[in-house]
C-alpha positions as CSV (number, residue, x, y, z in Angstrom):
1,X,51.0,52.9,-40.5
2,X,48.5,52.3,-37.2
3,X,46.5,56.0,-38.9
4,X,45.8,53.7,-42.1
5,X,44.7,51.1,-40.6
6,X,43.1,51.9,-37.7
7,X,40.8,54.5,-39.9
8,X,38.2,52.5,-41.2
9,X,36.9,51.2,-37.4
10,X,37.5,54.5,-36.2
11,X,35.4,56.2,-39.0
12,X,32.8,53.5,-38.5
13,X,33.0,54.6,-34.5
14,X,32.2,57.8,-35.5
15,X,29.2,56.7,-37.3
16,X,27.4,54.0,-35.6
17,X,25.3,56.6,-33.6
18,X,23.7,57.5,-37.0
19,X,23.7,54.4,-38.8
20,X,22.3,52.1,-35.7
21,X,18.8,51.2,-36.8
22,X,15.8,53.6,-34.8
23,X,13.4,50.8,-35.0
24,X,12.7,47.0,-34.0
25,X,13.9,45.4,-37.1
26,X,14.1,41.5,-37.9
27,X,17.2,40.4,-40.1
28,X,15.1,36.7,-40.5
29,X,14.4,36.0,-44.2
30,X,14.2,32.5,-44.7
31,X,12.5,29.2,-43.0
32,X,15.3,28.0,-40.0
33,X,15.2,24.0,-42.2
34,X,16.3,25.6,-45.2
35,X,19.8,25.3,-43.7
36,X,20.5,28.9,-45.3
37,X,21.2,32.2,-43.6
38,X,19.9,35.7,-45.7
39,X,21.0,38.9,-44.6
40,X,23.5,37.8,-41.9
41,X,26.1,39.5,-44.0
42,X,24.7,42.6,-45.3
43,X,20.7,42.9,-44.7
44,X,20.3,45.0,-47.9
45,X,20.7,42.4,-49.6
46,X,18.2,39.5,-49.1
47,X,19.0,37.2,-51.7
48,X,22.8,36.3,-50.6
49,X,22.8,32.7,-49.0
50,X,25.5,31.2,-47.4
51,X,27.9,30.6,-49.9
52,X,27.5,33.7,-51.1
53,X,27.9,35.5,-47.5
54,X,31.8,34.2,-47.7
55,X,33.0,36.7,-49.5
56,X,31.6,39.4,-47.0
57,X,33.0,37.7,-44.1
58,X,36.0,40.2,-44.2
59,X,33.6,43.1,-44.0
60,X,32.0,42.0,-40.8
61,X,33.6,45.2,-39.0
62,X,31.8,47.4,-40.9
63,X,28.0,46.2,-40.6
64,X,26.5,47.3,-37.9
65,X,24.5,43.9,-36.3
66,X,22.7,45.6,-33.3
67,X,19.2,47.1,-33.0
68,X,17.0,49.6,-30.9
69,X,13.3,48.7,-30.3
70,X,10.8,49.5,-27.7
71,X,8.8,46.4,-25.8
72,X,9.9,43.9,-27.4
73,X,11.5,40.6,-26.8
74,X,15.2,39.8,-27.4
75,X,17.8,37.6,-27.5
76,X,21.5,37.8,-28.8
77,X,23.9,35.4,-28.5
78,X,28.0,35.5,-29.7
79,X,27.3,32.9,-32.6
80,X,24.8,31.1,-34.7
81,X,22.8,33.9,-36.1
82,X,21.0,30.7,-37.7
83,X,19.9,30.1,-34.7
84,X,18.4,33.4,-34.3
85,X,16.4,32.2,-37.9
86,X,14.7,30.2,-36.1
87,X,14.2,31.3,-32.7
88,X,13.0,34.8,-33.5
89,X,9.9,33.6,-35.6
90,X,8.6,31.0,-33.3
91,X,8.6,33.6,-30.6
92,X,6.5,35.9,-33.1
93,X,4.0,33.4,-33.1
94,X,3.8,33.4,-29.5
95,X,4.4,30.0,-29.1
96,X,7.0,27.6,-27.4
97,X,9.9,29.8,-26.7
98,X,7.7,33.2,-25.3
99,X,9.9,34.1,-22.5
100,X,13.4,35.0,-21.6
101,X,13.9,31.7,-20.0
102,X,12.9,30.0,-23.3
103,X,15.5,31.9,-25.6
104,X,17.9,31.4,-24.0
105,X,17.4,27.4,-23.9
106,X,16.4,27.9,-28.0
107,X,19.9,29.2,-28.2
108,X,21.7,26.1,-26.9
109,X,19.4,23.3,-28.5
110,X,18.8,24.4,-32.1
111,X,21.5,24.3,-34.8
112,X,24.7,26.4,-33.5
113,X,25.6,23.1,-31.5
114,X,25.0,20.4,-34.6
115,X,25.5,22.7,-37.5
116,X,28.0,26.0,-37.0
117,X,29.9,24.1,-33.8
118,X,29.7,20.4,-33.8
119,X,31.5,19.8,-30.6
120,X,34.6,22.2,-32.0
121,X,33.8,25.2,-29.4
122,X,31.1,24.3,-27.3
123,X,29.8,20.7,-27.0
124,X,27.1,18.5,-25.1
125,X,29.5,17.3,-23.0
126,X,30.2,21.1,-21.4
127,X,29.3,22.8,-18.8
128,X,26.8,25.3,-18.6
129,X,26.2,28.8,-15.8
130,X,22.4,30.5,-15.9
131,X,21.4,33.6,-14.7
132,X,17.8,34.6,-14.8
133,X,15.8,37.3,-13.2
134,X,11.9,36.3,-12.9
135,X,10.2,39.2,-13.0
136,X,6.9,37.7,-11.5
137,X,8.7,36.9,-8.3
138,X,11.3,40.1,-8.2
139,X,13.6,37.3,-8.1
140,X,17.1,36.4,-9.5
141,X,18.2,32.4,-9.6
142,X,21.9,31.1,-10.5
143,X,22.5,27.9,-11.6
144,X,25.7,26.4,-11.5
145,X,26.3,23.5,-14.3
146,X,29.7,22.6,-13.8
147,X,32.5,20.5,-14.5
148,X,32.4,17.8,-11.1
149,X,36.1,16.3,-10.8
150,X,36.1,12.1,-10.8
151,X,36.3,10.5,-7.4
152,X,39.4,9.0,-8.3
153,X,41.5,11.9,-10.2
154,X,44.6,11.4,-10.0
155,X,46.0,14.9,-10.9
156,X,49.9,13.2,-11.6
157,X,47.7,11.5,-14.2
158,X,46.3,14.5,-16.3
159,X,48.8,14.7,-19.4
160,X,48.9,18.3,-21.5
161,X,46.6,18.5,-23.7
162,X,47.3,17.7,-27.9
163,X,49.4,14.8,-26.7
164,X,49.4,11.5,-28.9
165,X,49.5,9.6,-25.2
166,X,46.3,8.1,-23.7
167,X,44.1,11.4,-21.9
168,X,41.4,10.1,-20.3
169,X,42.3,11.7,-17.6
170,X,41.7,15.2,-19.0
171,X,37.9,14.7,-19.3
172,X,35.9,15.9,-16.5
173,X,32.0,15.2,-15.8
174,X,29.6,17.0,-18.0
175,X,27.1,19.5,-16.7
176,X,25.3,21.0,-19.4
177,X,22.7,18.7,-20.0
178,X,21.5,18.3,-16.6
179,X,22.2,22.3,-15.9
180,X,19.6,23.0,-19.2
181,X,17.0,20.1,-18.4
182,X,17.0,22.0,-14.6
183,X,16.4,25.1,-15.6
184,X,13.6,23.8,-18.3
185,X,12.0,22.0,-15.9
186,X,12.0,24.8,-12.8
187,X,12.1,28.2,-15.1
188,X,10.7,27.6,-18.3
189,X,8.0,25.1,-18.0
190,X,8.4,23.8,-21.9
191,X,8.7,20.5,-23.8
192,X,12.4,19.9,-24.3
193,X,11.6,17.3,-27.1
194,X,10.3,20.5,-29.0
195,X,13.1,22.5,-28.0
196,X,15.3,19.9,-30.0
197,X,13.5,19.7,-33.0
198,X,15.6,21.9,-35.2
199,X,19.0,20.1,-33.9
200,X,17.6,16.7,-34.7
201,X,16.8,17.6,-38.2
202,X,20.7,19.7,-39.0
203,X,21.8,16.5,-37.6
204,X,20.0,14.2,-40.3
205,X,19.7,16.1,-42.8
206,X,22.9,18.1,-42.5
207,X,23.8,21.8,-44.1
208,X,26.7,23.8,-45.6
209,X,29.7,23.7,-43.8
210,X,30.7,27.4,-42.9
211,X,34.1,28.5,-43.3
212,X,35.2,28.7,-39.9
213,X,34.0,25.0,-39.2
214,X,35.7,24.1,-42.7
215,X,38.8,25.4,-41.7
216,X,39.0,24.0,-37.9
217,X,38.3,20.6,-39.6
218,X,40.9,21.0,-41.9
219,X,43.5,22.3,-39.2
220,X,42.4,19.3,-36.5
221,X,41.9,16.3,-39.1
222,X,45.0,14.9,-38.1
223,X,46.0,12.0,-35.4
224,X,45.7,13.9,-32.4
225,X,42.0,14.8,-32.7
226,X,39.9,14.2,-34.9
227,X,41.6,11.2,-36.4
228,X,42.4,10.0,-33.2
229,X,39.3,7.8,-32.8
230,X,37.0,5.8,-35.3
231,X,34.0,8.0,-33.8
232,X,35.6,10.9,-34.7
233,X,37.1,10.0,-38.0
234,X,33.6,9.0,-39.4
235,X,31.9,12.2,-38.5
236,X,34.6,14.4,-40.1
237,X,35.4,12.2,-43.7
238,X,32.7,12.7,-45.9
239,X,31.8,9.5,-47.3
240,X,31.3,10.7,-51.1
241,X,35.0,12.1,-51.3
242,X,37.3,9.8,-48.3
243,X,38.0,12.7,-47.3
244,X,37.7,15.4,-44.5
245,X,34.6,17.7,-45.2
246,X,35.2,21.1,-47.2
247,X,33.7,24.3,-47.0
248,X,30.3,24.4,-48.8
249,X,30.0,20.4,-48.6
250,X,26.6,19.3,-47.0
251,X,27.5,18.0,-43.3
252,X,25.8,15.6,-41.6
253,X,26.1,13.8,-37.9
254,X,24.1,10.5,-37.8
255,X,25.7,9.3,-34.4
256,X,24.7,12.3,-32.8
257,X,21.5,12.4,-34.2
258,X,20.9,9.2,-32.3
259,X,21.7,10.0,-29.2
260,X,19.6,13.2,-29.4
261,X,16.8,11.5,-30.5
262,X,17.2,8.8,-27.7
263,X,17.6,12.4,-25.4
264,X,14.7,13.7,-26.8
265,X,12.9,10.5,-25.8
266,X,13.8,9.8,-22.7
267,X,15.3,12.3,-21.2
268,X,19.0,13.4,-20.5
269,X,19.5,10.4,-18.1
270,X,20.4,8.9,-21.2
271,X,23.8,11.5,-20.4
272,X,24.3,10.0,-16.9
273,X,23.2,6.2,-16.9
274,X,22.5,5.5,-20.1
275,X,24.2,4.0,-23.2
276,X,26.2,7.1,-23.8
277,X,27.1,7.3,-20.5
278,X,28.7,3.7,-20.3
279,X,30.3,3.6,-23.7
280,X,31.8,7.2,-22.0
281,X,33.2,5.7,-19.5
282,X,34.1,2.7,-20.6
283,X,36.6,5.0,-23.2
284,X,37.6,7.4,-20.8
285,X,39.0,4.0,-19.0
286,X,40.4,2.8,-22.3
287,X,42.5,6.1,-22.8
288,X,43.8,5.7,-18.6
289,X,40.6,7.8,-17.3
290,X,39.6,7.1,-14.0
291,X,35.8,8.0,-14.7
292,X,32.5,5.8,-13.2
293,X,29.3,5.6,-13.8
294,X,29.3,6.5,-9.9
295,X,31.0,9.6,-10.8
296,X,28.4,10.3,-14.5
297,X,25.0,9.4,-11.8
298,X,25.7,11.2,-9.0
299,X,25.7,14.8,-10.8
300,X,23.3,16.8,-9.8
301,X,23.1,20.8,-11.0
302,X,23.7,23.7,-8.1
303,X,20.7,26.1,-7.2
304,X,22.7,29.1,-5.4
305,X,22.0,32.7,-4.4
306,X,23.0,35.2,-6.4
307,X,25.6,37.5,-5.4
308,X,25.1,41.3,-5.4
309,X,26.6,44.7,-5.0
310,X,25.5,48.3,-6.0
311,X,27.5,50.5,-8.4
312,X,26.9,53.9,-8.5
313,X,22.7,53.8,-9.6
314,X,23.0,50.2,-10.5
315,X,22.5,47.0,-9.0
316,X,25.3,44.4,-10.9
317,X,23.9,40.4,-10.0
318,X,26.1,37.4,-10.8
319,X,26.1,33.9,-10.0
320,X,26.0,32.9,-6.9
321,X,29.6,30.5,-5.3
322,X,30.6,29.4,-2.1
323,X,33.6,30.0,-3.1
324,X,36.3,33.3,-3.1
325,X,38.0,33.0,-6.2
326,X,35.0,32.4,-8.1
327,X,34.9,34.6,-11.3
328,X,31.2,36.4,-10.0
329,X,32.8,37.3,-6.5
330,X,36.2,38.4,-8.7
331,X,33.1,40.9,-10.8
332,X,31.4,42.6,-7.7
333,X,35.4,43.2,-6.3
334,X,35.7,44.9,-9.5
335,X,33.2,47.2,-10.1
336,X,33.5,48.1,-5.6
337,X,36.9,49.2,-6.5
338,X,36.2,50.6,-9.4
339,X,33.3,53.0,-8.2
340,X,35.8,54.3,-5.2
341,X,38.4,55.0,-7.9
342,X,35.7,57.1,-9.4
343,X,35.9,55.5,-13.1
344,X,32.4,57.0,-14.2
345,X,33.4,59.7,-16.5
346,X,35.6,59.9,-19.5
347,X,36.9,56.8,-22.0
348,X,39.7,54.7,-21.3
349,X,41.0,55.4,-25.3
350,X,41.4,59.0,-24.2
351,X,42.0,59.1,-20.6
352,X,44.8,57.6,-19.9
353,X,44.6,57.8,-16.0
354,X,41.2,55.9,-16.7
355,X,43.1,53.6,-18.9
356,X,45.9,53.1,-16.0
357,X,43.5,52.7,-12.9
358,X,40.9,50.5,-15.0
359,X,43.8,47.9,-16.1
360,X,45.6,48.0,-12.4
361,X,42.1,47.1,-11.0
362,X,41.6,44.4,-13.0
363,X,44.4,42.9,-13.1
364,X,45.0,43.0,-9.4
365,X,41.7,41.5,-8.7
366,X,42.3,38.8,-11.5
367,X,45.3,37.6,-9.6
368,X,43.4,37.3,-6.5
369,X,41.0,34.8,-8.1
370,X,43.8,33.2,-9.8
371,X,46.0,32.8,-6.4
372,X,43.0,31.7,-4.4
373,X,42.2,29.0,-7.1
374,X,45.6,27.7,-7.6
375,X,47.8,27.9,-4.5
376,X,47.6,25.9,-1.0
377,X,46.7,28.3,2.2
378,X,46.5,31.0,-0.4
379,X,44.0,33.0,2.0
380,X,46.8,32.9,4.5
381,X,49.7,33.8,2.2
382,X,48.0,36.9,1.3
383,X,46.6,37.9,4.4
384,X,50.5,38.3,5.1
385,X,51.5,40.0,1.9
386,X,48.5,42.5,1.6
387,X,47.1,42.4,5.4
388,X,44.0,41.7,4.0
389,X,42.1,38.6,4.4
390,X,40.4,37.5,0.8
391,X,37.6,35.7,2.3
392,X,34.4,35.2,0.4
393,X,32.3,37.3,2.3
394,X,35.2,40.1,2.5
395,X,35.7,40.4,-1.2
396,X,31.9,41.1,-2.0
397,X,31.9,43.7,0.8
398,X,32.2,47.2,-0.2
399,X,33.9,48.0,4.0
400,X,36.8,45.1,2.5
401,X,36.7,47.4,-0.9
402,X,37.8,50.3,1.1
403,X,40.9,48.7,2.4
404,X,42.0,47.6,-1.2
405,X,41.6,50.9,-2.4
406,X,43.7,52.3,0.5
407,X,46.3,50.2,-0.4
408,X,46.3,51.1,-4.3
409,X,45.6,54.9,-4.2
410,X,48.4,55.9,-2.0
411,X,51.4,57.2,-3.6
412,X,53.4,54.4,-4.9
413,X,50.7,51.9,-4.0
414,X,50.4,50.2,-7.0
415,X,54.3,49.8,-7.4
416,X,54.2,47.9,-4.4
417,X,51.6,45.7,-5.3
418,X,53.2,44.6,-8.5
419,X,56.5,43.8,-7.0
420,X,54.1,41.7,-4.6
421,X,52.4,40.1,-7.2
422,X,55.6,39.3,-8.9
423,X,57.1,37.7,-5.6
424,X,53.9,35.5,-5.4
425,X,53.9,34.5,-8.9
426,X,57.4,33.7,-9.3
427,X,58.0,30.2,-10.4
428,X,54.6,30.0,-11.4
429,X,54.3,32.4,-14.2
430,X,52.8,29.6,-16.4
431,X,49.6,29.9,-14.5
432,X,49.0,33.5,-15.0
433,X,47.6,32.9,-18.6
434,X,44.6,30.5,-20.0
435,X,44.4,30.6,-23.6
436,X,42.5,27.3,-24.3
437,X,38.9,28.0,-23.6
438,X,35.8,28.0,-26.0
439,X,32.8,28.9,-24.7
440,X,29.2,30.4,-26.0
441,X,27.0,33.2,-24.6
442,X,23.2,34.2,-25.2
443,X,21.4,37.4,-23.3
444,X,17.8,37.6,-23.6
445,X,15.0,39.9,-22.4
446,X,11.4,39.1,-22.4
447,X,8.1,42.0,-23.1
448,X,7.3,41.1,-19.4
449,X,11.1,42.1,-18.5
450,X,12.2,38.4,-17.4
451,X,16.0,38.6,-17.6
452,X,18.2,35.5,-19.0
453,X,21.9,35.7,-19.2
454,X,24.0,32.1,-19.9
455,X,27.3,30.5,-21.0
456,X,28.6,27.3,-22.0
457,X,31.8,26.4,-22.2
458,X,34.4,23.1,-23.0
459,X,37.1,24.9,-21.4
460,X,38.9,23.3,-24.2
461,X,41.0,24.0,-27.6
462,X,38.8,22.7,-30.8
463,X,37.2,19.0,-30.1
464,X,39.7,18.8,-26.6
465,X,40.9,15.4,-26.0
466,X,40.1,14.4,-29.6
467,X,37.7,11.7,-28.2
468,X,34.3,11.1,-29.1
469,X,31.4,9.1,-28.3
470,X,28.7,8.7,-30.6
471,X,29.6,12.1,-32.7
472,X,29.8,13.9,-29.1
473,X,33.6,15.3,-28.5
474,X,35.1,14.8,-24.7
475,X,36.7,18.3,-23.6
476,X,40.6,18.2,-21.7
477,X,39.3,20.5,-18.9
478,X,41.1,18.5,-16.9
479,X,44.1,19.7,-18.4
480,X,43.4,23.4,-18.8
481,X,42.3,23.5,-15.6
482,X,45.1,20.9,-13.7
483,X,46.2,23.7,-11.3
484,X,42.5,24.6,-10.2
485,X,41.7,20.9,-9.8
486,X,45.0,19.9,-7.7
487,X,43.6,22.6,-4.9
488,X,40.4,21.0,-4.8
489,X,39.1,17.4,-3.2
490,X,38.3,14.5,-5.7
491,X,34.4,14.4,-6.5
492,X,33.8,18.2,-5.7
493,X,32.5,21.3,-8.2
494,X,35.6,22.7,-9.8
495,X,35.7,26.5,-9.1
496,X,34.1,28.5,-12.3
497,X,35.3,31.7,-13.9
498,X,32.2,32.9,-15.6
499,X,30.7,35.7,-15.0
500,X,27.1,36.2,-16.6
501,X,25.3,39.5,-14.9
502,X,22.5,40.8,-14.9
503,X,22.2,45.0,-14.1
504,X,19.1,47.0,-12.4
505,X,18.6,50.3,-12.6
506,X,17.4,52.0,-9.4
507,X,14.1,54.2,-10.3
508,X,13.5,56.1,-7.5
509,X,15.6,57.8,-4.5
510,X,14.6,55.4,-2.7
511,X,18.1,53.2,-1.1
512,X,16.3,50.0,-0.7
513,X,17.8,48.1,-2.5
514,X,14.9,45.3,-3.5
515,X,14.9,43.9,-7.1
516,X,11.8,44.6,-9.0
517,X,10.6,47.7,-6.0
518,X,13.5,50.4,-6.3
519,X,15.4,48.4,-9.1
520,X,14.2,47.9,-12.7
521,X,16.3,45.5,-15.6
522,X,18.9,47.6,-17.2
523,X,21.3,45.0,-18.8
524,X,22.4,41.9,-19.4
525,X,25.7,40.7,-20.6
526,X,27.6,37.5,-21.0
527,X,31.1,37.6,-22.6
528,X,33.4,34.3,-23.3
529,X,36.9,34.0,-24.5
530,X,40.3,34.2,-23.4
531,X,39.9,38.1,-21.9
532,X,36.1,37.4,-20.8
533,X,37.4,38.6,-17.1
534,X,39.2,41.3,-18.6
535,X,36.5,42.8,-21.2
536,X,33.1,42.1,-19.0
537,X,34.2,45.5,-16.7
538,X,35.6,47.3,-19.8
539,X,31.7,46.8,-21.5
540,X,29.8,47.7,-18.5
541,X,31.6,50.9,-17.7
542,X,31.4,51.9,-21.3
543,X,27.6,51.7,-21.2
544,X,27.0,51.9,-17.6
545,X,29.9,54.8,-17.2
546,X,30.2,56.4,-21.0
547,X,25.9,55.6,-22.2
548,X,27.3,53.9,-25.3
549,X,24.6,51.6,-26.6
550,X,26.0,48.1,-26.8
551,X,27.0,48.4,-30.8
552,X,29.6,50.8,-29.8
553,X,30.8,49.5,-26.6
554,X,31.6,46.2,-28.2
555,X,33.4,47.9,-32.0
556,X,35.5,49.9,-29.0
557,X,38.9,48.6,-28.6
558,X,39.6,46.5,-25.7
559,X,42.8,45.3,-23.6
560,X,43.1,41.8,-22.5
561,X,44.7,39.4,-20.2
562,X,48.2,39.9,-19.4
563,X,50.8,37.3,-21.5
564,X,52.5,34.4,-21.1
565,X,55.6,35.0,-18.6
566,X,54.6,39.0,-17.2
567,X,54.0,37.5,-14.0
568,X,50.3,39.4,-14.1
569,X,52.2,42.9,-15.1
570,X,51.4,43.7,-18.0
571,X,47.9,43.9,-20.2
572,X,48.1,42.6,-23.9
573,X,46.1,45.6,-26.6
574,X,45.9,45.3,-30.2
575,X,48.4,47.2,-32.4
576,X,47.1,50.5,-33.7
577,X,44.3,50.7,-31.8
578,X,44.5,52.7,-28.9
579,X,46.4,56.3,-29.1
580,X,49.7,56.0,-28.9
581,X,50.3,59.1,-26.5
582,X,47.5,57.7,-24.0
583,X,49.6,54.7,-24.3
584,X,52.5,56.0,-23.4
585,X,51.0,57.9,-20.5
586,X,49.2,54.9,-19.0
587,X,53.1,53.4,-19.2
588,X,54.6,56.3,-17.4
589,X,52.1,56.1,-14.8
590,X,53.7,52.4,-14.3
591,X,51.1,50.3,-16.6
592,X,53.1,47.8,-18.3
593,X,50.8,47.5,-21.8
594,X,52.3,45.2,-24.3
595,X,51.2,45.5,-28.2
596,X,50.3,43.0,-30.1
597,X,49.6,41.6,-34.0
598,X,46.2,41.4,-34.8
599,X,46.7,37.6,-35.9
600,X,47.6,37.2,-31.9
601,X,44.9,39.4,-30.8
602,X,42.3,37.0,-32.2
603,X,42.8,34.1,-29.8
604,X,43.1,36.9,-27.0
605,X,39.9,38.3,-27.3
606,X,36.6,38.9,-24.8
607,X,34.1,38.4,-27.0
608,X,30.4,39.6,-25.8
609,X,26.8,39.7,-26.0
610,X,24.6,42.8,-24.6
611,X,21.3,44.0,-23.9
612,X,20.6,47.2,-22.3
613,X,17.4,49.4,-21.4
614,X,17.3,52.9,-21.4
615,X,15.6,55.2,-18.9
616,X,12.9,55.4,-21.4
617,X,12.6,51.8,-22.0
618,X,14.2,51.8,-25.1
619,X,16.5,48.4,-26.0
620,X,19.7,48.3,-27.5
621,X,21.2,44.8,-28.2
622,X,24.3,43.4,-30.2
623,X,26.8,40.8,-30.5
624,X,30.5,40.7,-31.1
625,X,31.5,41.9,-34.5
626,X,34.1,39.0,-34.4
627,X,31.8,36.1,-34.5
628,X,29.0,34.8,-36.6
629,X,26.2,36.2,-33.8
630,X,23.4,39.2,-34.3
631,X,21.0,41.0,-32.5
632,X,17.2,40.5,-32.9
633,X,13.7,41.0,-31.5
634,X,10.4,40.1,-32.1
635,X,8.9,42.6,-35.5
């Protein structure tokens, strides 16, 4: 029944108050090159290393991997809590990676990438989106490290993806490398050779495979992918057995740990004009790509203003576009409408007219972004259905808020606007729905109150196209994102969907609204998966809204993005989880909300990372209870 299995994580809610640890604590047993993670499972017991942590791995709903501490710094991100090994006690020393800036950089170089990922979820050739708040200058910067589209893309030409047919087409140009060596250079004033240390070495030396790498391997070691190319097949067949590597086996990634070094060397040009760069290129063309070196040299990263709106006593900044249906303008829309329909008090498990009026906004403003994105003279088209126009400086305007919320609050206003929705989307229901993307997130916060919050993404299923070039795998974000790039002209930014945030608190009664002056640090969040657009306003009402420290705001039950063929009606919860009378009443109200298996539910998910500051200073991070990520500070 959904009572017996739905009690454990609701008993566990119950508890987390009193079981959350009161003081800075540091989960960090062991030396980061012993390859072996203590206390990631259960932290009373010191002695378990990775093999033995398997057998807990079913249990990870039930220990609490959050902390509270005063001052300190801190950084949690939604995987790797390896990395966290060695992060945490270099920035005890007060060495190399002492800011906010600098953990969040640790996060992406050190051994999630080569060890726990190796190019399966998140790769070198991704993209990357910064947000950091500089404390010293009351400033926030936004850096946009995105995919830029080939000169000479052909959309006709991008295949699905997991097709046995050439897809060179699918891969797009890279921007994590130059996005991180950017923000090193202008924010956090380090060596990046350092910074890679700890991924050169689980690259020659190798370590345990985990189980959730062993089983991707196991699941993809086939024709498609990670067959599909000598490059490929060598990195995954372990040369003492012939075959694919098993859980437990030591894993190692020569190839890569070439082209790191040669990184480390010289630089990430080695990425755009160098030997990796032509032997990418010169595949890409081999599999019916239309990539150039032209296209690989001529990247450069995107220094924007943030974008800002005010929410109730908070100030929510996200990264800054030039574009409308960008997923930060899509956040600020959200939380505008969201404040008018007064969503501050109660929970959306019990309330159900919070539950109703929470989904409706969402998914409302989701379609906007997705319609803008997608669809020729989409401003026009909805300018006649809604007789509003979606412009980029109208949707981050609270006056343009005002209008929206006339239009859903009045009696049968929502009705209305899902039978326009419907009309819009019909014959295009296949684009309401993206699955496919893998992506990473890390928040930290420094002792001075420096601000970082970043994601990097493939925007691809496990390894993407299948292709690799010296141990690095080529993401198909062409093909996930085919309709997006069809809208836009050939050698531009493709339009991004993230939304990291950073949240100030206003201090005094003062309405200026100055960062750093009337405004202190309150939170920072960053949350990836299928549902990221759908979860990130569900975690910052519940701590902004309900003051649940982060622990509890991401054990809470969550619904996500609508399925495949609603035509955006509908919003996708897990079965047993929610109260079946709120449920209902949400429905009556006109809520489509479809249930689903928990199996399902797993690809579905917004998976997040969260660091808030009370009014007393006190900070409360964790990560998702899903992943392999944890919460830490300096001791």
């Amino acid at each position: 029944s959904c009572y017996s299995r739905s009690f454990p994580k609701d008993l566990l809610m119950s508890f987390l108050p009193l079981i959350a640890p009161t003081t800075c604590i540091n989960p960090s047993f062991i030396n980061w090159k012993t390859g072996r993670r203590y206390g990631v499972c259960d932290r009373r017991k010191k002695k378990d290393p990775l093999m033995q942590c398997v057998k807990y791995e079913n249990l990870r709903g039930f220990i609490v991997i959050a902390f509270q501490c005063k001052k300190k710094g801190t950084i949690a991100p939604t995987t790797s809590s390896l990395y966290v090994s060695f992060a945490v006690p270099e920035l005890r020393k007060g060495r190399r990676y002492g800011n906010a800036m600098r953990r969040c950089f640790a996060r992406v170089f050190v051994p999630m990438q080569v060890t726990l990922a190796a190019g399966s979820y998140v790769s070198f050739a991704g993209v990357t989106e910064i947000l950091y708040y500089k404390n010293s200058e009351n400033r926030v910067y936004s850096l946009d490290g995105g995919w830029n589209i080939p000169a000479d893309l052909n959309t006709d030409e991008i295949l699905p993806y997991h097709t046995t047919k050439p897809n060179g087409a699918s891969v797009l140009v890279p921007g994590f490398f130059a996005g991180i060596d950017a923000a090193v250079k202008e924010l956090a004033n380090f060596d990046l050779k350092t910074l890679m240390e700890p991924a050169l070495y689980f690259a020659e030396n190798g370590f345990q495979l985990p189980y959730l790498l062993a089983g991707l391997i196991a699941t993809n070691y086939n024709d498609i992918t990670l067959l599909r190319t000598e490059d490929g097949k060598n990195v995954f067949t372990n040369p003492e057995t012939g075959k694919y590597y098993k859980l437990g086996e030591i894993f190692k990634q020569p190839d890569l740990l070439k082209v790191l070094q040669s990184i480390a060397n010289n630089g990430v040009g080695e990425m755009y004009n160098g030997t990796w760069a032509r032997d990418m290129v010169s595949l890409v063309k081999k599999e019916n790509g239309v990539m150039t070196m032209s296209d690989m040299s001529a990247y450069t990263v995107n220094w924007k203003n943030p974008i800002n709106t005010t929410y109730y006593d908070y100030l929510a900044s996200t990264s800054g576009t030039d574009k409308a249906g960008s997923g930060g303008v899509e956040l600020l829309e959200k939380l505008n409408i969201m404040e008018l329909a007064d969503l501050g008090s109660g929970s959306y498990l019990s309330n159900s007219t919070k539950l109703y009026w929470l989904a409706s906004i969402i998914r409302f403003s989701n379609f906007i972004s997705l319609y803008l994105r997608t669809v020729p003279n989409a401003v026009d088209i909805l300018q006649r259905e809604f007789q509003l126009n979606f412009s980029l400086q109208n949707r981050t305007s609270k006056e343009f808020t005002d209008s929206i919320w006339n239009q859903m609050s009045k009696p049968d206003g929502m009705d209305d606007i899902n039978k326009k929705i419907k009309k819009l989307l019909g014959g295009h229901s296949s684009l309401a729905t993206n699955s496919a993307s893998h992506s990473d997130g890390v928040v930290a916060m420094d002792k001075e109150g420096n601000v970082c919050s970043m994601i990097h993404t493939i925007n691809s299923l496990p390894w993407g196209t299948g292709l690799f070039v010296h141990g690095i795998a080529l993401p198909h974000s062409a093909a996930i994102n085919k309709n997006y790039i069809k809208q836009l002209k050939p050698g531009t930014r493709l339009n991004s969907e993230l939304q990291p945030a950073i949240v100030f608190r206003r201090v005094n009664e003062d309405k200026v609204r100055n960062l750093g002056g009337s405004f202190k640090p309150a939170m920072a969040i960053s949350v990836v998966g299928s549902s990221l657009r759908e979860v990130t306003p569900q975690l910052l009402t519940s701590v902004l809204d309900e003051n649940m420290n982060p622990n509890q705001a991401l054990y809470r039950p969550q619904f996500m993005l609508p399925s495949l063929g609603s035509y955006w009606q509908d919003v996708q919860v897990q079965r047993c989880t929610f109260d079946q009378n709120v449920l209902q009443d949400a429905r009556n109200k006109g809520q489509l909300i479809t249930e689903i298996d928990d199996k399902t539910s797993r690809g579905s998910y917004g998976l997040g990372v969260l660091i808030y500051v009370d009014k007393n200073g006190v900070r409360y991070a964790a990560s998702t209870p899903t992943l392999d990520g944890i919460a830490e500070s300096e001791a």
